[in-house]
C-alpha positions, -999 to 999 in steps of 0.1 A, spaced: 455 338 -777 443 374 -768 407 384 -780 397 414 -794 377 441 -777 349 439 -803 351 400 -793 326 391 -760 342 357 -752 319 350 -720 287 368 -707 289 401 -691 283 390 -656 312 367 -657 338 395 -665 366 397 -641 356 430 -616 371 462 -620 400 471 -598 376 498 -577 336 495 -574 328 531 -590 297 542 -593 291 533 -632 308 500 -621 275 494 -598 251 505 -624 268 478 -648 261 450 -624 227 463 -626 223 459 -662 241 423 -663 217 406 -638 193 398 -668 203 362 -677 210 351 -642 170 367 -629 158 347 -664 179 314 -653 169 316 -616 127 321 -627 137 288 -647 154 271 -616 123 285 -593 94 270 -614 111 236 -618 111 233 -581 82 239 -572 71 218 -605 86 195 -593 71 199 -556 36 199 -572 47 168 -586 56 151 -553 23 164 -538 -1 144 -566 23 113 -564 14 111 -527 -24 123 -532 -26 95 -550 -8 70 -529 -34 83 -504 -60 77 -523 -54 39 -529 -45 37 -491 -80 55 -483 -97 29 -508 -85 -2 -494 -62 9 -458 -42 -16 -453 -4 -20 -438 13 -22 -475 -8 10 -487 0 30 -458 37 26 -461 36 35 -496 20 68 -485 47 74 -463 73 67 -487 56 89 -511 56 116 -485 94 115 -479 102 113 -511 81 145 -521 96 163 -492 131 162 -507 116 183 -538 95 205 -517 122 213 -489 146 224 -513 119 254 -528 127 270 -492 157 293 -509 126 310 -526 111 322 -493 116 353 -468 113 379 -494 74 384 -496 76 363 -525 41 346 -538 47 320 -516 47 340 -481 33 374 -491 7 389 -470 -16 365 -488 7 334 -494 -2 297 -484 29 290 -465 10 290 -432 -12 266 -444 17 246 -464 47 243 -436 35 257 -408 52 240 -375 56 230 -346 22 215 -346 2 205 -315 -15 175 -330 -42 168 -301 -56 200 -323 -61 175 -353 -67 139 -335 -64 117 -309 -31 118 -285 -20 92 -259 -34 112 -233 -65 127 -252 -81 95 -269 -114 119 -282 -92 153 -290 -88 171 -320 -113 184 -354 -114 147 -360 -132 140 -331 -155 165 -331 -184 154 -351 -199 189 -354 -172 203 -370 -172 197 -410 -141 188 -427 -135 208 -461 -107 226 -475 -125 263 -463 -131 248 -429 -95 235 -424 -78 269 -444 -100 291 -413 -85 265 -385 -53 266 -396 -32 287 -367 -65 301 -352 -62 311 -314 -23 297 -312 5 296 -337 7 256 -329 -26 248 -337 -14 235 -374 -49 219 -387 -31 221 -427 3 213 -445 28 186 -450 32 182 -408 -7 177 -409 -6 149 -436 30 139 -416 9 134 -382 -21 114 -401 6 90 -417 25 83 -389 12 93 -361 30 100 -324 63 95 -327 67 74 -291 96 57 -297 132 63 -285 148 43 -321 120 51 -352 90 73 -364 52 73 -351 33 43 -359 -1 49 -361 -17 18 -373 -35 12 -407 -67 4 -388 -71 41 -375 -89 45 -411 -113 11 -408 -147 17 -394 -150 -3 -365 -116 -6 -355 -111 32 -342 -139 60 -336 -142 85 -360 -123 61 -389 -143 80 -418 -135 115 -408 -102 105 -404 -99 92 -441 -119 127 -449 -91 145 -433 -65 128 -450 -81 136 -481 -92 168 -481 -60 181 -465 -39 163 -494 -63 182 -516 -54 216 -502 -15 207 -504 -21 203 -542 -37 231 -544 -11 257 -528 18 243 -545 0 246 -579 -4 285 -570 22 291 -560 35 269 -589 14 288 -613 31 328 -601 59 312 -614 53 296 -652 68 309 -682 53 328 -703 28 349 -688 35 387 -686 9 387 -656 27 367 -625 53 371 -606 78 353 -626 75 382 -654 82 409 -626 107 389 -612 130 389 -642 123 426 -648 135 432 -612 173 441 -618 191 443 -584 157 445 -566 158 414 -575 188 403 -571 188 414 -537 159 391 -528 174 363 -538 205 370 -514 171 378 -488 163 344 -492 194 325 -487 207 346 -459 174 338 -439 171 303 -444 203 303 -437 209 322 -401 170 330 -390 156 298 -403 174 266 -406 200 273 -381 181 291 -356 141 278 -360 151 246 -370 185 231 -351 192 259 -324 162 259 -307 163 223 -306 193 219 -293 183 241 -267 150 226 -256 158 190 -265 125 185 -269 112 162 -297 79 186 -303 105 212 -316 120 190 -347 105 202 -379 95 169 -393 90 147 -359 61 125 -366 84 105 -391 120 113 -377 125 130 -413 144 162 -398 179 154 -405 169 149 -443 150 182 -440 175 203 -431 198 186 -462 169 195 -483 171 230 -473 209 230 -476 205 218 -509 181 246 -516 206 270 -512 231 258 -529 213 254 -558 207 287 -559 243 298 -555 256 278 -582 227 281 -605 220 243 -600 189 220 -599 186 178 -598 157 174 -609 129 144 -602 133 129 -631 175 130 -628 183 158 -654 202 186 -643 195 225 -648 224 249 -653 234 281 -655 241 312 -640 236 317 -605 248 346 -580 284 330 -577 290 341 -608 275 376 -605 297 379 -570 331 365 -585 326 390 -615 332 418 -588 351 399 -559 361 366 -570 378 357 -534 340 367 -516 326 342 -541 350 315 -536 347 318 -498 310 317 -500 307 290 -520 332 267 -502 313 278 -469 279 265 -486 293 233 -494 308 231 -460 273 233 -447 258 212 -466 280 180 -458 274 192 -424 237 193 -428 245 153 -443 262 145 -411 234 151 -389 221 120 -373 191 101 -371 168 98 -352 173 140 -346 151 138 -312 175 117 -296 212 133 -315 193 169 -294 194 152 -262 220 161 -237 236 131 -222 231 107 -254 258 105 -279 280 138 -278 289 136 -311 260 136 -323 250 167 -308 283 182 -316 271 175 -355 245 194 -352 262 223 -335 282 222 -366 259 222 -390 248 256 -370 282 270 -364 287 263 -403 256 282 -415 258 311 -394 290 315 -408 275 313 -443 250 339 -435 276 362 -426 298 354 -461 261 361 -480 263 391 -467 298 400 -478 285 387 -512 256 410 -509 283 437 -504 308 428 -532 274 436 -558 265 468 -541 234 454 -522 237 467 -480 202 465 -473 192 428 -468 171 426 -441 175 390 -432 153 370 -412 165 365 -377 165 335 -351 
């Protein structure tokens, strides 16, 4: 049955595109953004809600490890580090756009910040007294560890999930599973240095918490003050950042940072997460991300869904074949991203299992692709100034 023209059947941004991209056709894409900026802010703040929430679950799996260490509370820490690093990796389609998270004053740096030379934090095979933990003189608070973060050498991580990562487990020495510090590093008496150790862990839990609930907080409802509120007033501005974001975690970031130049090196100190062999879920975390985004999608931690408008449907509405092709080349990634193997420092390794290495280079091959087909989305919309990250 044919509808009326007074009748709107579906929202605006869903409308089939115009058979050329005039001029008022690219100021109407401008005005239809509104309910896909207002669902996307919604999608945003639940993730990193829901990061914040993964953060104070493993502060306080910490805590009772600090209180008691013992073999059964450390493990528990490490799960609950895993398992908030499946919420948290996913916020990583909100970066690369000067957003609150990695403006010129964002936490990022102190939240993710890798590769990390951990003799800079503790003890090593090599170094039994290195790192701030070994140094009595040096005090261990939140400002002390925010001003050592990065100072004199990109590597020298002294904040962040990799810094918690590295107190958990530890080296990662083995050829078939994680680090394995043991539990007694945190008794007194059974290593040097025990209480500043469980200090450390502490403190730099505490600072975690605190990031993600700023950054968590630029991003609540309501307010007419953060970033949220200009976000949704953004129109294509916005728009375009979002696209900003995808297409550099997708070519500059994930595929380049985060696979290619391990692949290259096949060196175990270039894996994102190495301390607990946790890279080959991080990079699905990350694919994830941006699909959510695409789609308009979220899972969240308690298992309900979010839905709603996302930049497919802005892109089909003016090139539905781009939009098809992008969004088959994001899924394609991401069940590339889920066929990476673990352990990752031994699937880099020239001269182990070819295929495993060969799943990685997919997972690359696949992603730069997509970068390319975000940009042809960009395109379709009228955006052709994306500045994407780079590898």
């Amino acid at each position: 049955m044919l509808l009326s023209a007074s009748v709107t059947a579906v929202p605006a941004w869903s409308q089939p595109a115009p058979a050329t991209k005039s001029a008022p056709a690219r100021i109407a894409v401008a005005t239809d953004v509104a309910p896909i900026l207002r669902h996307h802010a919604v999608l945003v703040s639940a993730g990193y809600e829901d990061a914040l929430q993964g953060a104070l679950a493993l502060q306080q799996a910490i805590a009772a490890f600090l209180a008691s260490p013992t073999q059964a509370g450390l493990d528990a820490a490490r799960k609950a580090w895993l398992d908030a690093r499946e919420f948290y990796g996913q916020t990583e389609a909100f970066r690369f756009y000067g957003g609150p998270i990695d403006d010129d004053n964002g936490p990022e740096g102190r939240i993710n910040a890798w590769p990390m030379d951990e003799s800079y934090v503790d003890y090593v095979v090599d170094a039994p007294n290195a790192g701030i933990i070994n140094n009595r003189k040096l005090p261990i608070t939140k400002k002390q560890l925010s001003s050592l973060n990065e100072r004199d050498g990109e590597e020298n991580i002294a904040t962040g999930w990799h810094a918690i990562e590295f107190l958990l487990w530890g080296q990662d020495l083995s050829d078939t599973g994680p680090g394995a510090r043991p539990f007694e590093d945190y008794v007194d008496g059974k290593k040097p240095n025990a209480d500043r150790r469980r200090q450390y862990l502490r403190v730099v839990t505490e600072l975690l918490v605190d990031d993600l609930r700023f950054v968590n907080n630029a991003w609540t409802p309501n307010n007419a003050r953060n970033y949220r509120a200009r976000f949704e007033r953004g129109g294509m501005e916005s728009v375009r950042k979002m696209l900003v974001g995808l297409g550099s975690l997708s070519r500059g970031e994930l595929a380049g940072e985060r696979l290619e130049v391990a692949m290259a090196s096949q060196d175990q100190e270039d894996e994102h997460s190495c301390f607990s062999d946790n890279t080959h879920r991080d990079a699905v975390a990350n694919a994830t991300g941006i699909q959510n985004v695409w789609l308009g999608q979220f899972k969240r931690r308690d298992g309900t869904t979010l839905q709603g408008p996302g930049l497919r449907d802005l892109v089909a509405a003016r090139d539905a074949a781009v939009a098809e092709r992008t969004t088959k080349q994001i899924a394609t990634s991401l069940a590339a991203a889920q066929a990476i193997p673990a352990p990752f420092d031994q699937a880099i390794k020239v001269g182990g299992d070819p295929a495993a290495r060969a799943k990685i280079q997919q997972t690359i091959d696949s992603l730069t692709q997509q970068s390319k087909d975000l940009v042809e989305a960009a395109n379709a919309v009228g955006i052709t100034r994306l500045t994407l990250v780079q590898p």
